[in-house]
N, CA, C and O atoms as a GROMACS GRO file, in nm:
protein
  320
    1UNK      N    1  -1.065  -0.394  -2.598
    1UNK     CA    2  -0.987  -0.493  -2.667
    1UNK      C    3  -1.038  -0.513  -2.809
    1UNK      O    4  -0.978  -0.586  -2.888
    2UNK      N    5  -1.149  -0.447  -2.841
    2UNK     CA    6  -1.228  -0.508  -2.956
    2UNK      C    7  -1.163  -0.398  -3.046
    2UNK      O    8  -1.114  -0.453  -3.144
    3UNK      N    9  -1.149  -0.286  -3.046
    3UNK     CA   10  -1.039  -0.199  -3.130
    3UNK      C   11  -0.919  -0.233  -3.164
    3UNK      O   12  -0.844  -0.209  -3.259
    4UNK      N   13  -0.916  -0.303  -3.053
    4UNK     CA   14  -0.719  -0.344  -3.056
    4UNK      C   15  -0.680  -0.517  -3.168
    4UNK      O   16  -0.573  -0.561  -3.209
    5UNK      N   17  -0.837  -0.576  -3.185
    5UNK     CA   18  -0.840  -0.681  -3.259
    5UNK      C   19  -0.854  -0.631  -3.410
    5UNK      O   20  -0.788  -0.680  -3.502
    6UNK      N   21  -0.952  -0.523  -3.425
    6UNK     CA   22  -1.019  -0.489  -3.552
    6UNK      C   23  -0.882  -0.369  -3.635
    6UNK      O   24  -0.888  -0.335  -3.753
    7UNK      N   25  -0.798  -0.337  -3.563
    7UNK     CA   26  -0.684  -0.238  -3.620
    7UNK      C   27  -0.543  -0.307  -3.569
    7UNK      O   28  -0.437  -0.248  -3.588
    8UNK      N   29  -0.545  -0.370  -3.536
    8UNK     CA   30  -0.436  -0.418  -3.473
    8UNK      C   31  -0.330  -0.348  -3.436
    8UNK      O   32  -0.330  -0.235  -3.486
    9UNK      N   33  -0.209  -0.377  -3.346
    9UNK     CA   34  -0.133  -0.303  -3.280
    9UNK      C   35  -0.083  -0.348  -3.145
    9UNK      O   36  -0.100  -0.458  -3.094
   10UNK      N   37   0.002  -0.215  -3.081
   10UNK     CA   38   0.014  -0.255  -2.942
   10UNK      C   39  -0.074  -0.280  -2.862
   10UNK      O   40  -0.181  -0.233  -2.901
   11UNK      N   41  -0.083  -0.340  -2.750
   11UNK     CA   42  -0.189  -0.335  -2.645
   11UNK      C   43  -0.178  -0.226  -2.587
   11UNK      O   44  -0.277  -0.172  -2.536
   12UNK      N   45   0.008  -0.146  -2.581
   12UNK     CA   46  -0.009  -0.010  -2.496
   12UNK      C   47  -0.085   0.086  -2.528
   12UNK      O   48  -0.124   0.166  -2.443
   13UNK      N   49  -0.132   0.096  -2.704
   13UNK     CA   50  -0.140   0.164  -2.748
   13UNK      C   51  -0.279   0.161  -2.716
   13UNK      O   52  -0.318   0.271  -2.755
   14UNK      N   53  -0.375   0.102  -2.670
   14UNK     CA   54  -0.536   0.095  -2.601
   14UNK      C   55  -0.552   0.090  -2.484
   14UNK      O   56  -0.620   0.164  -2.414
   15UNK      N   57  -0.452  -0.052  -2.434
   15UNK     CA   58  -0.484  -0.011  -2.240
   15UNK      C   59  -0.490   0.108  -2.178
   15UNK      O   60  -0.524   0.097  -2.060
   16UNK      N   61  -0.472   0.204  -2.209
   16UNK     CA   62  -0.513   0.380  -2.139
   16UNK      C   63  -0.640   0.381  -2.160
   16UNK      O   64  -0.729   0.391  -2.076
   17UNK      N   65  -0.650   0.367  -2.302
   17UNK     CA   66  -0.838   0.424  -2.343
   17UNK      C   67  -0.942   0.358  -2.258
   17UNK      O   68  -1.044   0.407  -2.210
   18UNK      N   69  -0.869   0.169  -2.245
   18UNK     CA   70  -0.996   0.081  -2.166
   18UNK      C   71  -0.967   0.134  -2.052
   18UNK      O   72  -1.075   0.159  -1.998
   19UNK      N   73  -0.870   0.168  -1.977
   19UNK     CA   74  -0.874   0.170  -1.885
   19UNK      C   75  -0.946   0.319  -1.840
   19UNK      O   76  -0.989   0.310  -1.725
   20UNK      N   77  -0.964   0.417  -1.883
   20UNK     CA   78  -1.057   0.519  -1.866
   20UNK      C   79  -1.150   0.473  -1.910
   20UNK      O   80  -1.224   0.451  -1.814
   21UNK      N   81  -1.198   0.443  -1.997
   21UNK     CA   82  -1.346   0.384  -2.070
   21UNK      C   83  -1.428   0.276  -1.892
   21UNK      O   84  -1.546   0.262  -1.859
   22UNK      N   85  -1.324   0.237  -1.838
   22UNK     CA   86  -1.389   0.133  -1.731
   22UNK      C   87  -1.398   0.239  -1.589
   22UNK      O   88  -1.476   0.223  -1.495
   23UNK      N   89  -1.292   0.353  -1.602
   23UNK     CA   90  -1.315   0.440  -1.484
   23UNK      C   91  -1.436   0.512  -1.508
   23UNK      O   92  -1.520   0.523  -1.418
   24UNK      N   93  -1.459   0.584  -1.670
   24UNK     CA   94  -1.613   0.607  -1.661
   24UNK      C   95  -1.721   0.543  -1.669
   24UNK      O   96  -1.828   0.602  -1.680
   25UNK      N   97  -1.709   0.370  -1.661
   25UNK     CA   98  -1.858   0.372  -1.685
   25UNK      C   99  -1.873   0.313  -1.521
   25UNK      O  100  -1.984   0.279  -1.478
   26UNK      N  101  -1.729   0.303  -1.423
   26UNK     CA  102  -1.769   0.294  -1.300
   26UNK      C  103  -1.830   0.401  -1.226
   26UNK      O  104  -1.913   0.390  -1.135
   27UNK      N  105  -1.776   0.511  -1.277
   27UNK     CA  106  -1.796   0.646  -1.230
   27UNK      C  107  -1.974   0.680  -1.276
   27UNK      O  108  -2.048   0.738  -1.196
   28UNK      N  109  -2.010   0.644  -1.384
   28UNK     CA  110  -2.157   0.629  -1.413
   28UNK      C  111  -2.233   0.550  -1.332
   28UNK      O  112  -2.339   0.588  -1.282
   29UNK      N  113  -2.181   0.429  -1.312
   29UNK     CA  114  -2.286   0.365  -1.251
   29UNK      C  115  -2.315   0.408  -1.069
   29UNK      O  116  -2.425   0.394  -1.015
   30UNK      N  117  -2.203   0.454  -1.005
   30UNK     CA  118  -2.206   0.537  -0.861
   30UNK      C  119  -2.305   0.641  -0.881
   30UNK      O  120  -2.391   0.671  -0.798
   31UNK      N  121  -2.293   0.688  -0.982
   31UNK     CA  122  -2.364   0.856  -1.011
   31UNK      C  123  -2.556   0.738  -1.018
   31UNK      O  124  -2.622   0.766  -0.917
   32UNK      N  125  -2.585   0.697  -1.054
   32UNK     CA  126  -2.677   0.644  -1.069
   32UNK      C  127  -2.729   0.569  -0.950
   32UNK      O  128  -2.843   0.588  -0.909
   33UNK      N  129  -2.633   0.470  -0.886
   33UNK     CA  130  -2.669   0.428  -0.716
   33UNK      C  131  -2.690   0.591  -0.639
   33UNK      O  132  -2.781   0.587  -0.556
   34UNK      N  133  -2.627   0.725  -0.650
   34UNK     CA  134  -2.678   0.806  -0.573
   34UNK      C  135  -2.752   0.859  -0.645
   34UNK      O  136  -2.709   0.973  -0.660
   35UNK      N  137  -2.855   0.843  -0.710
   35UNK     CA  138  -2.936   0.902  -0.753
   35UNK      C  139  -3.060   0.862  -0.728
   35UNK      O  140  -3.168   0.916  -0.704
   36UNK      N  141  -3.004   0.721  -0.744
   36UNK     CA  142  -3.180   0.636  -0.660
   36UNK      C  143  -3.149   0.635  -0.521
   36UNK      O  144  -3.229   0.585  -0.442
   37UNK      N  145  -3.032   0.691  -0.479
   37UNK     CA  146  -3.037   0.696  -0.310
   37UNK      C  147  -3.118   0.824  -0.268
   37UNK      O  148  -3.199   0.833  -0.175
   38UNK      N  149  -3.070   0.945  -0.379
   38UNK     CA  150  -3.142   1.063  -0.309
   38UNK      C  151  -3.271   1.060  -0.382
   38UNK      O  152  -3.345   1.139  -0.323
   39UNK      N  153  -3.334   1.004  -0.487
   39UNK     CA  154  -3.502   0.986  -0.501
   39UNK      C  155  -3.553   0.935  -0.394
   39UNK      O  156  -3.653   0.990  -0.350
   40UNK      N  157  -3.497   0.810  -0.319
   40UNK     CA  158  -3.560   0.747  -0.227
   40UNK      C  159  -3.561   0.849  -0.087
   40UNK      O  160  -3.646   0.838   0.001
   41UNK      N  161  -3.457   0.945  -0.083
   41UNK     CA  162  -3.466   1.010   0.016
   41UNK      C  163  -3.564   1.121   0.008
   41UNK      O  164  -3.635   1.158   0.101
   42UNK      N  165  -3.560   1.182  -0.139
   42UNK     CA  166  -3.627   1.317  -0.150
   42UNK      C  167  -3.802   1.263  -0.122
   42UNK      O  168  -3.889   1.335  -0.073
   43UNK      N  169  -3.823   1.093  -0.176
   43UNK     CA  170  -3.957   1.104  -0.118
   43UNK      C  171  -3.984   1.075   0.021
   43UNK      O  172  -4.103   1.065   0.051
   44UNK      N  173  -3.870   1.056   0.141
   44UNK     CA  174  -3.962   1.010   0.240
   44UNK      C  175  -3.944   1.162   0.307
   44UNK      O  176  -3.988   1.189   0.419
   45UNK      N  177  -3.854   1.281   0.203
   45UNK     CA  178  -3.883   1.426   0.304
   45UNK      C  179  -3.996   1.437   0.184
   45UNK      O  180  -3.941   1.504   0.097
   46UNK      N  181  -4.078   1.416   0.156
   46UNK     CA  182  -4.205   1.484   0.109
   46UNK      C  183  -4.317   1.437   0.180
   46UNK      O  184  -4.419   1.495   0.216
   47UNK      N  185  -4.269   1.292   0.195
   47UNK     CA  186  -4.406   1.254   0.334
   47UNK      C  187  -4.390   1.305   0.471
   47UNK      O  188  -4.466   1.328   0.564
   48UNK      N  189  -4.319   1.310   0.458
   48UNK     CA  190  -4.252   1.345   0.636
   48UNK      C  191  -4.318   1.554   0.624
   48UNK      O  192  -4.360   1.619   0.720
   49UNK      N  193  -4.304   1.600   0.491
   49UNK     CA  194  -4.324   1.738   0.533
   49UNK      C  195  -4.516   1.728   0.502
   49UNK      O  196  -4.596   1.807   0.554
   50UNK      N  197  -4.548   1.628   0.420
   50UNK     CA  198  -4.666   1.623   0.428
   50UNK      C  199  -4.804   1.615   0.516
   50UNK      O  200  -4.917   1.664   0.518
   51UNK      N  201  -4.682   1.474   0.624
   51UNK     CA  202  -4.764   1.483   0.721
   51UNK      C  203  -4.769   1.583   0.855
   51UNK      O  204  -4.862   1.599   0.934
   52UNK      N  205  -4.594   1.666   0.854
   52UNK     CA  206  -4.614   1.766   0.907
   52UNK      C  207  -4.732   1.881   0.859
   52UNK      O  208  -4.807   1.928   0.945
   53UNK      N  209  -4.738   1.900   0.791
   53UNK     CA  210  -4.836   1.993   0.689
   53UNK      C  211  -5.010   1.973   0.744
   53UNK      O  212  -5.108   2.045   0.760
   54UNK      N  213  -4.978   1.839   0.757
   54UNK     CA  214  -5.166   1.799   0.824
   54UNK      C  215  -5.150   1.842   0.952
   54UNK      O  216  -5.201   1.950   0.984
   55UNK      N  217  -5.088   1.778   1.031
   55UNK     CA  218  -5.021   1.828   1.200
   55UNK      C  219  -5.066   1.980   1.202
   55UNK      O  220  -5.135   2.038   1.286
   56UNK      N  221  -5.001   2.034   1.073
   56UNK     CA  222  -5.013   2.189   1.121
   56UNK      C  223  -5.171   2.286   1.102
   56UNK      O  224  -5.217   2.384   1.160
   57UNK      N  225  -5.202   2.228   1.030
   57UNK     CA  226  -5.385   2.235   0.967
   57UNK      C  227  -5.449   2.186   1.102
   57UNK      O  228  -5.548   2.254   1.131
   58UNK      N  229  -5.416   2.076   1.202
   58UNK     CA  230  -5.481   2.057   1.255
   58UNK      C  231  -5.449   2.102   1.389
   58UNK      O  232  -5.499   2.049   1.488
   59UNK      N  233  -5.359   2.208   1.395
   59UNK     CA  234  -5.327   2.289   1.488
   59UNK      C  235  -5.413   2.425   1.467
   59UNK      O  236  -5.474   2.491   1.552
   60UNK      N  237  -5.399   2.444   1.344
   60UNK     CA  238  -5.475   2.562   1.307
   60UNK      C  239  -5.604   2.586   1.340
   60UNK      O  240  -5.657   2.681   1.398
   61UNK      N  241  -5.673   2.418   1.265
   61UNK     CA  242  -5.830   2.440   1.294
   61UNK      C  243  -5.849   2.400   1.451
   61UNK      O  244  -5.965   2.401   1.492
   62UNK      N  245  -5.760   2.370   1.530
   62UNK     CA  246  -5.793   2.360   1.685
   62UNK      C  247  -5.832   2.464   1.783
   62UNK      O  248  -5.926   2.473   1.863
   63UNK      N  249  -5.691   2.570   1.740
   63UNK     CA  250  -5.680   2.709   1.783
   63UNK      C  251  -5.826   2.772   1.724
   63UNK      O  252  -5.882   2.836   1.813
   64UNK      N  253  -5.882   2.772   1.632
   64UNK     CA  254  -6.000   2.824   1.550
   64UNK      C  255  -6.097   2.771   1.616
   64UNK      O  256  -6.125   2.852   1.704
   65UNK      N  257  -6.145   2.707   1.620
   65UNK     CA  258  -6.216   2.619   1.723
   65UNK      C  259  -6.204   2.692   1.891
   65UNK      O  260  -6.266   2.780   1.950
   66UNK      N  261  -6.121   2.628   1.916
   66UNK     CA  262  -6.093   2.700   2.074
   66UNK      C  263  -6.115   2.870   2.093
   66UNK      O  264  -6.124   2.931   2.200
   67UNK      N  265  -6.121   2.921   1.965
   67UNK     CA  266  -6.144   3.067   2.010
   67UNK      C  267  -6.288   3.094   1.991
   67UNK      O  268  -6.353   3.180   2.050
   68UNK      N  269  -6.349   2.982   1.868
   68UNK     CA  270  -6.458   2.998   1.850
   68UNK      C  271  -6.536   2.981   1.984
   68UNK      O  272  -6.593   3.083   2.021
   69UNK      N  273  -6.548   2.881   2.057
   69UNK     CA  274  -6.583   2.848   2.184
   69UNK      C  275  -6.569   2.917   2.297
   69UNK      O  276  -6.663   2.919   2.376
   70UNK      N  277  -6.439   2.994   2.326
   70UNK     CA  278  -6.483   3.087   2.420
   70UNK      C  279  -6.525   3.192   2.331
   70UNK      O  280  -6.624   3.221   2.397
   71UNK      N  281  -6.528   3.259   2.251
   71UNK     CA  282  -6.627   3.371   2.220
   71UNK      C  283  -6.789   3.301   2.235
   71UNK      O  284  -6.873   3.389   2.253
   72UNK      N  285  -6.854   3.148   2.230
   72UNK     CA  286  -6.936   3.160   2.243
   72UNK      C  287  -7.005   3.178   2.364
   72UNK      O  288  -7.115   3.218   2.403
   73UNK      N  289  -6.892   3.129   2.412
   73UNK     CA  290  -6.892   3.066   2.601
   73UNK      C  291  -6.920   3.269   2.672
   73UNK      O  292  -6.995   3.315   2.758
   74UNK      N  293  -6.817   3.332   2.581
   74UNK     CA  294  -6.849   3.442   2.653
   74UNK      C  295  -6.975   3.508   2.624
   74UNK      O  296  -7.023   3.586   2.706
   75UNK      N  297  -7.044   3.480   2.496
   75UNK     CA  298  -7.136   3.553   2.425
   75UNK      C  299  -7.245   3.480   2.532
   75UNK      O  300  -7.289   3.550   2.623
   76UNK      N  301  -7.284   3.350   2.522
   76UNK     CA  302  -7.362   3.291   2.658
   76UNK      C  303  -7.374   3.373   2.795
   76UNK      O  304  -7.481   3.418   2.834
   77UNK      N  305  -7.257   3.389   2.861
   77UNK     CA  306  -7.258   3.470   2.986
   77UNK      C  307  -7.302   3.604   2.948
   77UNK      O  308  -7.386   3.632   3.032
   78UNK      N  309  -7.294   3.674   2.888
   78UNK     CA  310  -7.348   3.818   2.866
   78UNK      C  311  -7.474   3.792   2.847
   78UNK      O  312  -7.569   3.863   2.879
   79UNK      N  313  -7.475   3.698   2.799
   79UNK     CA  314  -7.664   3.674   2.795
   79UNK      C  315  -7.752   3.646   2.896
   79UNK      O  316  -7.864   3.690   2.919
   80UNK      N  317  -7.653   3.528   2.982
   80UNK     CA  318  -7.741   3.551   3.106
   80UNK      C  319  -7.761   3.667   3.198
   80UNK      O  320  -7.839   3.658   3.292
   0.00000   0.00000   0.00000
């Protein structure tokens, strides 16, 4: 409306422009609610793969462990 005061004229001759001017800055502000929707999402898949990530280290060093032990367990019996 502030164009339509400062040049004066029809109102037809602006109501198109505001009225796209208000579809994009609705269309901006959605683009921005999903954007902090998928930050908030992209960090809880980084904890979620993080703490899978420890889970899996501590699968690793279990199995490592457990083999370490019977090789000692067997190295023991050959000894006796």
């Amino acid at each position: 409306m502030s164009a339509r005061r400062q040049t004066g004229g029809s109102r037809y001759l602006y109501d198109s422009f505001e009225a796209a001017q208000a579809r994009i800055d609705a269309q901006e502000r959605v683009f921005e609610v999903r954007k902090e929707v998928l930050e908030f999402r992209m960090t809880r898949l980084e904890t979620a793969v993080e703490r899978l990530e420890r889970r899996l280290w501590l699968a690793v060093y279990a199995v490592a462990a457990g083999v370490l032990l019977h090789g000692a367990l067997a190295l023991l019996a050959a000894t006796q």
